[in-house]
Every structure is written in structure tokens, then in C-alpha cells.
C-alpha positions in Angstrom: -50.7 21.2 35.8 -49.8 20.5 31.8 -51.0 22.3 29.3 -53.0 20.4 26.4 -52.2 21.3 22.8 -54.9 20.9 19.9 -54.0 19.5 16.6 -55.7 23.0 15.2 -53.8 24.9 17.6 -50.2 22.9 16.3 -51.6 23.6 12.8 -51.9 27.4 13.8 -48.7 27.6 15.5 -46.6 26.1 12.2 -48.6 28.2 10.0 -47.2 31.0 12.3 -44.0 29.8 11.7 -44.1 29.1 8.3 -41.1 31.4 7.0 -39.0 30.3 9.6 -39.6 26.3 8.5 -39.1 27.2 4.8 -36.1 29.2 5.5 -34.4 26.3 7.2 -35.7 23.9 4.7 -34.1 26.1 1.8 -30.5 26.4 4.0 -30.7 22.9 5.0 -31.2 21.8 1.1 -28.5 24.3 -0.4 -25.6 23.1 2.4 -26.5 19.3 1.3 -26.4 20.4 -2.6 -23.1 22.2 -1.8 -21.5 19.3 0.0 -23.0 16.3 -2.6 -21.7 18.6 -5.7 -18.7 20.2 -4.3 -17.3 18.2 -1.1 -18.0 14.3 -2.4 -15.5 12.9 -4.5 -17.6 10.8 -7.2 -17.3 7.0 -7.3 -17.1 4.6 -10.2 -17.5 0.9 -10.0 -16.2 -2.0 -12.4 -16.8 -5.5 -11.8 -14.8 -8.4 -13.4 -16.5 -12.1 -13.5 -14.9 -15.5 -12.0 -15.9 -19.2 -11.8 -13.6 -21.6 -9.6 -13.8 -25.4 -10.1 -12.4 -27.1 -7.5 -13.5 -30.8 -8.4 -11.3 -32.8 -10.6 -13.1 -34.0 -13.8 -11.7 -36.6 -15.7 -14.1 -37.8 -17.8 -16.7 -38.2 -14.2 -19.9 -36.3 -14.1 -20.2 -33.5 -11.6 -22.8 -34.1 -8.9 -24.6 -32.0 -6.1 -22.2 -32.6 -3.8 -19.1 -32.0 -5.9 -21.3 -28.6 -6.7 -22.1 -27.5 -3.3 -18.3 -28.4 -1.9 -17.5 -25.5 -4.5 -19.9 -23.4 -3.4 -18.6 -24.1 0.3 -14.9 -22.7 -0.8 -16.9 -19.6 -2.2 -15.9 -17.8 1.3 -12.7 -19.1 1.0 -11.6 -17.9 -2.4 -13.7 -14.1 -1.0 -10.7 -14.0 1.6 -7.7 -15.2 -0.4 -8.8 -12.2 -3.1 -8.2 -9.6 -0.5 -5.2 -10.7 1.1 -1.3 -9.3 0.4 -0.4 -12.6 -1.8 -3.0 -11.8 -4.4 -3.0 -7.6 -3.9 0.8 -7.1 -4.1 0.8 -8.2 -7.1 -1.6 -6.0 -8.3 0.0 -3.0 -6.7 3.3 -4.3 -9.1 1.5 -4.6 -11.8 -0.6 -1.4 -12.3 1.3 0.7 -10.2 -1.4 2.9 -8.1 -0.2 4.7 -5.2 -1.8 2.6 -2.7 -1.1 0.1 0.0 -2.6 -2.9 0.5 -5.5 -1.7 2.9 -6.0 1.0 0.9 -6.5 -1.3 -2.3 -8.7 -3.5 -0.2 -11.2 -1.1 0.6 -11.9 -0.8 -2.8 -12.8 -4.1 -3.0 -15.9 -6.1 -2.9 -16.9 -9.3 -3.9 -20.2 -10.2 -5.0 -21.9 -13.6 -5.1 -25.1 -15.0 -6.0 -26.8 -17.8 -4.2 -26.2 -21.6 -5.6 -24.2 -20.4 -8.1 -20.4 -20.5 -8.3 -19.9 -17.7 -10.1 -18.6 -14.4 -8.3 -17.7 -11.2 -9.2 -14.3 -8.9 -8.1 -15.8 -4.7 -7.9 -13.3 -2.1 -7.6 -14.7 1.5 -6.6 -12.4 4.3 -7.8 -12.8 8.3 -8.6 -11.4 7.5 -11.9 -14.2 4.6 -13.9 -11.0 3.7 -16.1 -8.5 2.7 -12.9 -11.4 0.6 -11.3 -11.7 -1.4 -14.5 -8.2 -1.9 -14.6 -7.4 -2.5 -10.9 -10.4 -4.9 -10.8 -8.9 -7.0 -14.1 -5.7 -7.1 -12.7 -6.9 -8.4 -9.1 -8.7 -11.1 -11.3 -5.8 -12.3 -13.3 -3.6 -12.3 -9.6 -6.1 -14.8 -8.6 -6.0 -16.7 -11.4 -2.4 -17.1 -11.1 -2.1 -17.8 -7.3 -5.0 -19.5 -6.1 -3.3 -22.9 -7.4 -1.0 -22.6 -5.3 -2.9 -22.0 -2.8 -5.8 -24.5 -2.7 -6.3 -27.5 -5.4 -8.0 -26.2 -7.8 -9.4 -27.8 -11.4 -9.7 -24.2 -13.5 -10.2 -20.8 -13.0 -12.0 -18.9 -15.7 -12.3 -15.1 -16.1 -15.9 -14.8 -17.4 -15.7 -11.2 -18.5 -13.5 -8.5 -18.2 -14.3 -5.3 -16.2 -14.9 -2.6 -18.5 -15.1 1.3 -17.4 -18.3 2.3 -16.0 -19.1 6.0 -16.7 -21.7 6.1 -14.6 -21.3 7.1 -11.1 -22.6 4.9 -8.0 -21.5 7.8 -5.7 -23.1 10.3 -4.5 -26.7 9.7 -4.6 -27.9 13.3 -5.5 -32.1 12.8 -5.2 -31.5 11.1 -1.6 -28.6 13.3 -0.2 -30.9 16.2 -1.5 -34.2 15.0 0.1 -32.5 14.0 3.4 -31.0 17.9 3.2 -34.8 19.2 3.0 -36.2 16.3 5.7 -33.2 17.6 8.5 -33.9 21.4 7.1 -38.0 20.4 8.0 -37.4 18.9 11.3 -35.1 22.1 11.9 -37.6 24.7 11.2 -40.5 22.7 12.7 -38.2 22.5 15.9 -36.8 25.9 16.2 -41.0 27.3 15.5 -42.2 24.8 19.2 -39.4 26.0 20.6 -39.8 29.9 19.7 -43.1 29.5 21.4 -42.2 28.3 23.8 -40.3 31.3 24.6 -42.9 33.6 23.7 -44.5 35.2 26.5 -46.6 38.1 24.7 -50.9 37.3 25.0 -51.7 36.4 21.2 -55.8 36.0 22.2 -58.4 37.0 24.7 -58.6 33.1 25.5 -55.4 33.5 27.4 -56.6 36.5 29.6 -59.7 35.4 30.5 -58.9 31.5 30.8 -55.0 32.0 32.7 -55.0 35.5 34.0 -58.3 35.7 35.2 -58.8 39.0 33.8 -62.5 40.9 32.2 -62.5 41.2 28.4 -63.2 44.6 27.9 -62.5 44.6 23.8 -59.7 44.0 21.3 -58.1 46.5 18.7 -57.9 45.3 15.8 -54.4 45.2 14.0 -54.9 47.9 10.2 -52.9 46.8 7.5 -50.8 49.1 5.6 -53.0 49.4 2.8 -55.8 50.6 5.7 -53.6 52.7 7.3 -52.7 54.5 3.9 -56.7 54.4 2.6 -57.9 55.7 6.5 -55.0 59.2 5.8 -56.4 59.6 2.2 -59.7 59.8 3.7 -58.4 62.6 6.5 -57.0 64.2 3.9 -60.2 64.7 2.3 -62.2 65.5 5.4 -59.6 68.5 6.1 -59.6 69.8 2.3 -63.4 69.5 2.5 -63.8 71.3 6.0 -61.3 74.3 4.9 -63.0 74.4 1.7 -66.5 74.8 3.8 -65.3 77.3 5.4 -63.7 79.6 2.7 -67.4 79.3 1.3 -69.2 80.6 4.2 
């Protein structure tokens, strides 16, 4: 036979609970400010602008089909900018100590729909060594891609420039998905504490499970009582021994 739970009796068991949810939700928030502030390296990104004409123009107006053959090769040129011909270079050139797949996974090129402008993004700890890695993969294109495909120009649009904001971390979400995990926790370990508890909290439970008579309940004194009920005995005895000094 299961046992039906309330939604007032899942109220009164988290409210039970309670310290043992906000404890977990206070260790679960302080372990994800430790590791986003102390354990996660911060990232900086710097972008640097390209447009690629493939289509010969000698004097002959560009049409749609000239436009969306360059827009095609958009995948194409996404490819070539990650590959050894274009990134050995750059490794020469600036120096970093990095391989190729180690420079690559900085990388990522972003495009925009119907237009044949991309950009080149380099994510570094350093803002200053992402603007410069991602110039210097832009100017390595520029120099190899004719030889590579036929291409009418490439034009460097604008040059990354140091970012000195960070992309990496995200504090507020790494912080509020520390306090959501710390929630679930505390909301987890309360069910499953009560589950475990066997002691009789209410007369329901004897009278509806046991089968037993209700003969009373004691009523649980707070401290303050318990100290107010001794003053008051106190009295009582110094009045009775007074009483009888009298007599």
C-alpha cells in the first residue's frame, strides 16, 4: 500500500528542514564562488574583420549570383583560416608557445547571414595576446589565401584591438547555478532524512498506522518556560518557609 503525501504536509516537512536546505545552499554557493574566482582562468576575446572578393571586376557590375558564389566560399575561407598553412605562420610571427591545435582552439570565426563579411576571434588569458594573435592570423590570410584559391582582394576591415573585458567566467550564472545545485541538495538530503526517520512526530500516526488509543500529548516547554516555571518554584518554597517561620 503507498503512502500519499499532501502539498501542506511537503510544505511542513521543508519547513522542518529548513536549516539543513539553507546550509547546503550557502556551501553549495561559496564552493562555486571559490572555483569561478579562484580556479577559472579569465578569458579575453579580440575579433579582427575580413571581406573576401572572389569575382573578378573589371569594369563589370557585380550581380546576385557573383554575390552569393562569395558567400558560398564563406565555409571555405572558415577552414583554410584554421589550418597549418595560415597558423604556422602566425606561430613564426608572434612567437606564442603554442602548437597548431592549441592556436586553433582559440579560434573562432564568426559570420553574418548574406553578408560577406567575417570576423577572425581569438580567446586568450591575456586581452593584449588575443588582439595580437587574432591580427596576425588576419594578415596570414591575407597573404596566403591567393595562393590558395582565385581571389579578387582581401581587405582587413579593422584591426583587433584588446578587449579588457572578460567573456569568461560568467560570475551571476556560475553563482546562481552554485545556489540552484546547493537547493536541490538541501531539498534532497531533507526527503531523504525523513525518510529515515522513524520517531512518531503526531498523534495522527498512532491512531491512523499503529492502531493505538490517544490517551494525551505532553507538550514540549521552551527554555524561556522552563526557566519562568523554576522562578515560580522558587517563590512558592521561599513563600512556604517564610509561612512557616511566621506561625
Amino acid at each position: 500500500m503507498t503512502e500519499e503525501i499532501s502539498i501542506n504536509e511537503l510544505f511542513v516537512i521543508l519547513k522542518r528542514h529548513l536549516n539543513k536546505i539553507i546550509f547546503w545552499s550557502i556551501i553549495s554557493l561559496l564552493l562555486a564562488g571559490i572555483y569561478t574566482f579562484f580556479f577559472v582562468i579569465p578569458q579575453y576575446e579580440s575579433t579582427s574583420k575580413i571581406v573576401v572578393n572572389q569575382t573578378q571586376n573589371s569594369g563589370q557590375s557585380i550581380t546576385n549570383t557573383d554575390i552569393q558564389t562569395n558567400l558560398n566560399l564563406i565555409n571555405t575561407y572558415q577552414s583554410i583560416i584554421q589550418e597549418p598553412i595560415v597558423l604556422e605562420d602566425v606561430i613564426k610571427l608572434t612567437g606564442p608557445n603554442l602548437t597548431v591545435s592549441q592556436l586553433r582552439n582559440k579560434i573562432s570565426v564568426q559570420t553574418q547571414d548574406s553578408s560577406l563579411v567575417f570576423g577572425i576571434t581569438v580567446s586568450d588569458a591575456s586581452p593584449y595576446v588575443a588582439a595580437e594573435l587574432a591580427n596576425a592570423i588576419a594578415s596570414s590570410f591575407e597573404e596566403k589565401i591567393g595562393d590558395i584559391l582565385e581571389v579578387e582582394s582581401v581587405t582587413i576591415l579593422s584591426q583587433a584591438m584588446p578587449v579588457l573585458s572578460t567573456v569568461s567566467p560568467n560570475v551571476p550564472l556560475n553563482l546562481t547555478v552554485g545556489l540552484i545545485v546547493g537547493l536541490m541538495l538541501g531539498v534532497c538530503i531533507s526527503f531523504f532524512s525523513e525518510y529515515l526517520d522513524n520517531t512518531i512526530k503526531d498523534s495522527q500516526f498512532i491512531s491512523e498506522h499503529i492502531r493505538w488509543t490517544d490517551l494525551g500529548a505532553i507538550s514540549l516547554m521552551t527554555e524561556k518556560e522552563l526557566k519562568d516555571m523554576a522562578v515560580r518554584q522558587e517563590e512558592q518554597k521561599f513563600k512556604s518557609r517564610r509561612g512557616r517561620r511566621v506561625v
